[in-house]
ROKOLTI-962401 format. One record per residue (C-alpha): residue in one letter; x, z negated, y negated. Coordinates in steps of 0.05 Angstrom, whole numbers, plus 5000, padded with zeros to 4 digits. Layout:
ROKOLTI-962401
AXZY ...
//
This chain:
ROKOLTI-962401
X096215454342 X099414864322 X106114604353 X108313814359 X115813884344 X117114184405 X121814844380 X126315444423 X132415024438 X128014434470 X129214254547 X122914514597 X122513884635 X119513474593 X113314024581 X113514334656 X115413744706 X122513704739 X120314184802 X117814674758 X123714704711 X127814764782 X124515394799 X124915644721 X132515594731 X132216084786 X130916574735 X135616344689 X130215964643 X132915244623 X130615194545 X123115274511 X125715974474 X128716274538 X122316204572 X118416554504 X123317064515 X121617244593 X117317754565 X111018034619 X113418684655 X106618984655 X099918754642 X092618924677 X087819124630 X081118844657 X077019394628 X080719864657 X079919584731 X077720094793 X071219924820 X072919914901 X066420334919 X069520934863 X076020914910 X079621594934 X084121794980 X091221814949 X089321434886 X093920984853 X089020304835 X089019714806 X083119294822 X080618464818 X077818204884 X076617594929 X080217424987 X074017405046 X077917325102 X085117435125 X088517415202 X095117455221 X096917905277 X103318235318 X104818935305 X104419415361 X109719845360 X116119285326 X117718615327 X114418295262 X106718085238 X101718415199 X096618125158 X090418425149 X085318205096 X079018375068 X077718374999 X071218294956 X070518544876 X064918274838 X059618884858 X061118664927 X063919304953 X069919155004 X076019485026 X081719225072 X088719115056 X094619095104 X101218725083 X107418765132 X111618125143 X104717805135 X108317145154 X111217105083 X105017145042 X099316905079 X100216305040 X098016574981 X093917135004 X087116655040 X080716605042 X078116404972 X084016714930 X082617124869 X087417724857 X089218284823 X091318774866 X095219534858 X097120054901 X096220704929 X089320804975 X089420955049 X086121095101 X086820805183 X081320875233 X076921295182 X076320715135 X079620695055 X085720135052 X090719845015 X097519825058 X102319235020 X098819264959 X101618844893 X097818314888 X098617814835 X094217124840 X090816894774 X086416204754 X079816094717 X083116084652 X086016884661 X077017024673 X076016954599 X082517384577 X081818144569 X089018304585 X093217974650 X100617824641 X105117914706 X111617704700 X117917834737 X118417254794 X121217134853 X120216754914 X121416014883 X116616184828 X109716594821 X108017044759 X101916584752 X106415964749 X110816274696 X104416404663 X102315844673 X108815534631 X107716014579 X101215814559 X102915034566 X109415164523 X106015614469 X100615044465 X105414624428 X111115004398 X112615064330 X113215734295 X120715824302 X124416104234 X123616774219 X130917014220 X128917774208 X130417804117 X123817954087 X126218584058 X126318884134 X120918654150 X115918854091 X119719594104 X118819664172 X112019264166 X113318824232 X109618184253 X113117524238 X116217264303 X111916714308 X105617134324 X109817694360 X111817174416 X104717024421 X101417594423 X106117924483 X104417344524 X097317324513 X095417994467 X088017974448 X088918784449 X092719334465 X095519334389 X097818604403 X102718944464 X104519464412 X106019084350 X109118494385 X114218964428 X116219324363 X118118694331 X121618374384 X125419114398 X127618994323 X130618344338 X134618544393 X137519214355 X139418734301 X142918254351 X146518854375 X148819224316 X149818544273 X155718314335 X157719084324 X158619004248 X162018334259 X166818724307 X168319244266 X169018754210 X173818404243 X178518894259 X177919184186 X181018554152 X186118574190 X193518864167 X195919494199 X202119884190 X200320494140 X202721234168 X201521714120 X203822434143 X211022604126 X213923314106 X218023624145 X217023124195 X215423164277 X208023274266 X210123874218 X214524174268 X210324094323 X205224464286 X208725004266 X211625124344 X203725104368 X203825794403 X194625684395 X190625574335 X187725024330 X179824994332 X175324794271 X174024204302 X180224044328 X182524174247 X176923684221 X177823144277 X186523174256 X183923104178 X180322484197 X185222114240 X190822324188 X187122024137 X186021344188 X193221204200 X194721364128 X191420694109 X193119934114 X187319754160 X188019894229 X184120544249 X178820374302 X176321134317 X173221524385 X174622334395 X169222374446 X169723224467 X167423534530 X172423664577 X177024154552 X175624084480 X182823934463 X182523204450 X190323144483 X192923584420 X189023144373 X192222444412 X199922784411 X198422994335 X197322274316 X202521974352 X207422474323 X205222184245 X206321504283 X212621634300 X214322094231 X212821324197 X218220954244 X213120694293 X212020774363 X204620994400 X202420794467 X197221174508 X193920694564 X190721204621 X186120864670 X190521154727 X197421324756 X196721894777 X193022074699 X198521684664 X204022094704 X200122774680 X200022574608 X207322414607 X208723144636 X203423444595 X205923134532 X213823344546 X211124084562 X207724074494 X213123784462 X218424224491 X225724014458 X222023654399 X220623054462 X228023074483 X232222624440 X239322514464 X238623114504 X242323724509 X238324254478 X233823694451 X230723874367 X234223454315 X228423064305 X226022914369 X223222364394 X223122114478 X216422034516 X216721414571 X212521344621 X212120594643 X207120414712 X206319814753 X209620284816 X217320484779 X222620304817 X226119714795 X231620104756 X227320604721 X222320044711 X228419664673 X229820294637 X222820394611 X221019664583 X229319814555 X226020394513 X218920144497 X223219454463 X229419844436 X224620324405 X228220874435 X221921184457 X216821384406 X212021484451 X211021064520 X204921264563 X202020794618 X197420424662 X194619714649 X202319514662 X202319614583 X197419154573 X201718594610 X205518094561 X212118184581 X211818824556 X215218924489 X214619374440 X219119464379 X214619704336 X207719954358 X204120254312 X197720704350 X194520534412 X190521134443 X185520934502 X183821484549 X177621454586 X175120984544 X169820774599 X175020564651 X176819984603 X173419274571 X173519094502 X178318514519 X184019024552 X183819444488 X184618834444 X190418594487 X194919184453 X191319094399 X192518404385 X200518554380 X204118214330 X203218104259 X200618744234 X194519104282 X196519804316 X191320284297 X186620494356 X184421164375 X179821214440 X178021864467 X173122044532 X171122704554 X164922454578 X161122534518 X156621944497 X149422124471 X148521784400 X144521174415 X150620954464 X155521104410 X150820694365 X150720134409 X157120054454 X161120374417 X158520164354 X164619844326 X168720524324 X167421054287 X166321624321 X168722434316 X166322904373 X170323654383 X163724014410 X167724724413 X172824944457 X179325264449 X179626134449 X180726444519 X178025784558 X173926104621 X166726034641 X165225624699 X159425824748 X156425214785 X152325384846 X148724804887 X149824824965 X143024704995 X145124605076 X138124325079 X134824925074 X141125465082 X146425085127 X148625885133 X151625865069 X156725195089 X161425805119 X161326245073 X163725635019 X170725665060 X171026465059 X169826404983 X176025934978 X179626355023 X177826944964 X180726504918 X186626344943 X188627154972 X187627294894 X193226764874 X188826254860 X188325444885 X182225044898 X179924364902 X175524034962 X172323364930 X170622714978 X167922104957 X171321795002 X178421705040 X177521455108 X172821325159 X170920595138 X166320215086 X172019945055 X176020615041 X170220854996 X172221214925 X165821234899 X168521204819 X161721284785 X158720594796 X153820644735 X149421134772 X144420734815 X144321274862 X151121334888 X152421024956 X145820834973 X142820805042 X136621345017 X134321794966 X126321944955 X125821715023 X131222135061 X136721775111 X144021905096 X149121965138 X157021685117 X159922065062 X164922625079 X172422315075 X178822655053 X182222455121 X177122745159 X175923325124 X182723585112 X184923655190 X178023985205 X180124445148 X186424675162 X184124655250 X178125155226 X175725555165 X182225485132 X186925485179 X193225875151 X192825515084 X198025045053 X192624405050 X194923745018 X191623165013 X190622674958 X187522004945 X187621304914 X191720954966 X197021464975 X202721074951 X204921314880 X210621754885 X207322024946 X201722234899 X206722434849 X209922854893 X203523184918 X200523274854 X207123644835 X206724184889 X200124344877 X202224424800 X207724864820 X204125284873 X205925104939 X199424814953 X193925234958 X187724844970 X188623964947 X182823504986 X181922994942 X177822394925 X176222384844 X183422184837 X183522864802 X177622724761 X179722714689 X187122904661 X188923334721 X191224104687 X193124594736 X191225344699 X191725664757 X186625334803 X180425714799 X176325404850 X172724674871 X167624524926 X164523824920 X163023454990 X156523054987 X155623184909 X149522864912 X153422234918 X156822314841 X153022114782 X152422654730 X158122634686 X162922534745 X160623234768 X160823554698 X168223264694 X169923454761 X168824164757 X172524184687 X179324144725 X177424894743 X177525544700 X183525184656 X187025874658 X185426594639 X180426744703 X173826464717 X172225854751 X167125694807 X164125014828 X160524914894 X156824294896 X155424224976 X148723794989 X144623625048 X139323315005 X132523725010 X129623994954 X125023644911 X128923054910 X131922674851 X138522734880 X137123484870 X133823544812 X141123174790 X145323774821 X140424234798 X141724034724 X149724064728 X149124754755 X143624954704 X148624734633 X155024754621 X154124344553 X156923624576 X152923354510 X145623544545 X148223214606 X150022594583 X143322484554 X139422684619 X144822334652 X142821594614 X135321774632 X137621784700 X141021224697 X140120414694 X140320164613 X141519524635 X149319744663 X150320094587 X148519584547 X151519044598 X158219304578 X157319014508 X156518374548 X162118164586 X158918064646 X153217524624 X146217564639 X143018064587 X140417804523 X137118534523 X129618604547 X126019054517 X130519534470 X132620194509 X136720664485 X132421234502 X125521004460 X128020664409 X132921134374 X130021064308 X130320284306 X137520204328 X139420764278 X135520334217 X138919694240 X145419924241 X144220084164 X140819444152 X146619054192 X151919404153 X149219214084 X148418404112 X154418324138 X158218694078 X153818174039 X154917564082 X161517694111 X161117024153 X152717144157 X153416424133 X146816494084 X143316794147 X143116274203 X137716534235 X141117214239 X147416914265 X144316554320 X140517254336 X147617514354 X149417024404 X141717104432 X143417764440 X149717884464 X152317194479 X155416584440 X162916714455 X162117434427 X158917124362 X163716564360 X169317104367 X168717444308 X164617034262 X170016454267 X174917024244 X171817184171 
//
């Protein structure tokens, strides 16, 4: 085809008519190239069609027909209309169709209207129908083409119309600039651009779809990892304090007062972070380990070499409650080597602050005292770090934990500080499968600890079924009461606090499943809440029991304080909300019953139940369900109770899960430049661009030579995110 000057960044009105262009907007599509890039969601092969009078009972089918006739009705039984329609293929075999809310569509569904239509036979009164088929509309011009396109819509626009614009843009556009190098794509033998947009708006054949998806996958890995490479770039050039390991130092006498061995991987993990903070470029690394793994020995061990080179460390936790455990956690490791100016304190030693947004206005005033004096070496924290009237007097290592519960732009408020850049280490115990580490986390370099420390317990996981056993809900209280006559402490998990909408907990918002209204069909009822369940509790199967509760809107030394008895053993069962999720290290509680754990997203449960079986006895997990069997929600619960190995999880736990919310987070919130690439099928290609986008942008530092490829990056993942950090080399 040949274009007229019309190109990608060219307005649609002009080409499509003002009301037209309206309705394109409702989808986001203002410009010639973003409507080439509102790729078909599926297309209808018309050689594969269903001949009506071949129809079964139960058969998913796709069919073209003719409208004959269509009425609108009242249904019987509810307020609402029903249209019912008769339909006509080209052998002249019929077969009704009923669509509900027949109001809404009958002007498009009449007498006279060709359609393709798909969905899952019927039968009413003894006769084959469709009920509320898909139906999709198409012209004289879609007669002659083998495949259909049918694009996502909505009610100010048609798939046909959108087709429609396609056609009538692709008429006259101008093969844009290839901005793929030739050497990638003679290698990986794609299509140029030109013919991929095309062909996957109006493929000739099946190996049109094929070849023109693989291409335009190619582009968007490249966006991706290119804005990754810039990132990481970015960071590299810039000066950081160097902290090579000192003899005879902290980090040496913490070592030698370690009454464990360290693992192999722990070992490994400590030699690469050593050799991080030991340059003059600011470290930029991820421990991901599954919980338990030891990542908290690996975090002290490099802010102990921080502090060794006359620098401070900061480690940001994504709660209070979390921040105030790692501050205890980190003084009971450190023993007198973290009690400077105190009697009985180590020569050496250095002072561990904790500084949150809930202190008291005197120890509040202490803590930003010993974060800018530098009389604390190490200051742990909430997002009140992040703030700018915090000082520090000389930070040199920032460690995230939970790197999930953060954005990119809260990490690079620390690590923006000052002249020189602290060095970044990010940890999460939810471990990331390798096309997420390739892609969000693609500017870090990653270490995983995949074994766990000697003498950690086995944890049995057992799904609850009250669907088919509600029996066995009473004997889940006599097996904490077992627990607890042993000497042990359990957990009861909620998702939420109180009685109300607006009290819900529900942490894992990635998962699409968790607080909605159904799953394969079945009703739910209100989550179980912590203030409901604890008096039922302690009025009935565990009545006797010293029961606290905690929760999220518990004011913070009131958490504190609860959180403290159950550490010390005067609580013997906590109800909780997933407060207690990640962080939380009480040895001695061997127990944990999760309410409604069909409401958690994988690797929420998987780090829920690793706050059991910390000690030297076993742990045992009770995930409590009224979900039936056979249900996603179970097959979910099923799968936590089947593996221990948080790794396998995490990948069934992304095929469970939306893409669009992973890659979103390298996005800031914009709509996604991301279409086709998931991080599932496409493994191979996002692991080949990362190569090919490390070797460019080591090339072309500014990817000034490569245009093309720099305006790929803010395709991809937006303009500010390209202007960001090309604008900085």
């Amino acid at each position: 085809m040949t274009g007229t000057g019309i190109d990608m960044a060219s307005a649609l009105e002009p080409l499509v008519g003002k009301r037209t262009a309206v309705a394109l907007e409702s989808l986001d599509i203002a410009t010639v190239g973003e409507l080439v890039r509102h790729y078909p969601r599926r297309y209808v092969d018309r050689g594969k069609l269903t001949d009506i009078a071949g129809l079964e009972i139960g058969e998913q089918a796709t069919l073209v027909a003719q409208v004959e006739k269509s009425a609108l009705r009242d249904m019987r039984s509810r307020r609402g209309k029903l249209l019912s329609v008769v339909i006509r293929d080209e052998k002249g075999a019929t077969i009704d169709c009923t669509f509900f809310n027949g109001h809404k569509v009958q002007h498009v569904i009449h007498a006279g209207v060709r359609a393709v239509f798909s969905g899952k036979v019927g039968v009413f009164n003894g006769k084959l129908q469709l009920t509320h088929p898909q139906f999709e509309p198409f012209d004289e011009a879609d007669e002659i083409r083998p495949f259909l396109s049918v694009y996502p819509a909505n009610g100010k626009i048609t798939s046909q119309q959108v087709a429609r614009c396609v056609r009538q843009v692709l008429d006259v556009l101008d093969d844009p600039t290839d901005p793929l190098p030739e050497l990638v794509r003679g290698r990986e033998k794609l299509t140029d651009l030109g013919r991929a947009l095309r062909r996957i708006h109006v493929p000739e054949a099946e190996a049109d779809i094929h070849a023109a998806r693989h291409r335009l996958v190619w582009d968007e890995a490249m966006g991706v990892q290119l804005a990754l490479a810039l990132r990481r770039q970015a960071t590299a050039t810039r000066p950081a304090a160097a902290c090579p390991p000192v003899p005879g130092g902290l980090l040496d006498a913490f070592d030698a007062a370690l009454p464990f061995t360290l693992t192999a991987g722990q070992h490994a993990v400590g030699t690469e972070v050593a050799a991080d903070l030991a340059r003059e470029h600011p470290m930029n690394r991820l421990v991901q380990g599954d919980v338990g793994a030891g990542k908290t020995v690996i975090a002290l061990r490099a802010m102990l070499q921080v502090v060794d080179g006359g620098r401070q460390a900061a480690l940001l936790a994504p709660t209070e409650v979390l921040a105030a455990q790692h501050a205890r956690s980190l003084r009971t490791l450190l023993g007198p080597l973290g009690k400077a100016g105190e009697l009985g304190g180590a020569e050496q030693a250095t002072n561990v602050t904790l500084l949150t947004g809930s202190l008291g206005a005197k120890a509040r005033r202490q803590a930003l005292l010993d974060a800018q004096s530098g009389a604390a070496g190490i200051v742990v924290g909430t997002h009140a770090l992040i703030q700018e009237h915090v000082g520090f007097a000389d930070l040199g290592l920032v460690v995230v934990d939970e790197q999930h519960r953060f954005g990119v732009e809260q990490r690079d408020a620390l690590r923006s500080r000052g002249e020189l850049a602290p060095h970044m280490l990010v940890m999460t115990a939810t471990p990331i499968p390798r096309t997420v580490a390739m892609t969000v986390y693609g500017d870090l370099e990653v270490s995983a600890l995949r074994e766990l420390p000697k003498g950690r317990s086995p944890i049995g996981t057992t799904v609850v079924p009250l669907a088919e056993k509600p029996s066995w809900f009473e004997r889940v209280w006599r097996r904490v009461r077992e627990e607890v006559a042993a000497g042990h402490q359990a957990y009861v998990v909620c998702p939420r606090v109180g009685a109300t909408e607006a009290d819900a907990e529900l942490v894992d918002t990635d998962d699409p499943d968790i607080g909605a209204d159904s799953d394969d069909g079945q009703a739910k009822r209100p989550p179980m809440a912590v203030l409901e369940v604890a008096p039922k509790l302690d009025d009935g199967p565990l009545h006797g029991l010293r029961i606290g509760v905690l929760h999220g809107k518990l004011p913070p030394d009131e958490k504190d304080a609860v959180m403290r008895a159950f550490e010390r053993g005067e609580l013997d069962v906590l109800v909780a909300t997933t407060v207690i999720e990640v962080g939380v290290d009480v040895p001695n509680s061997t127990c944990m019953v999760i309410l409604d754990a069909d409401r958690f997203g994988l690797s929420q449960l998987h780090q829920l139940r690793g706050r059991v079986g910390r000690g030297s006895a076993p742990g045992v997990c009770l995930l409590v369900t009224d979900m039936p069997a056979a249900t996603t929600a179970r097959e979910r619960l099923d799968a936590v109770a089947g593996t221990t190995d948080g790794f396998e999880l995490a990948r069934l736990d992304l095929e469970l899960r939306r893409e669009g919310d992973v890659l979103g987070a390298l996005q800031s919130g914009r709509r996604s430049g991301l279409r086709l690439l998931s991080l599932l099928r496409h493994e191979e290609v996002i692991s080949k661009a990362q190569v090919y986008a490390q070797h460019v942008v080591a090339d072309d530092p500014g990817l000034r030579r490569h245009p093309g490829l720099a305006a790929l990056v803010g395709e991809t993942v937006g303009d500010e995110e390209r202007a960001a950090y090309l604008d900085k080399v």
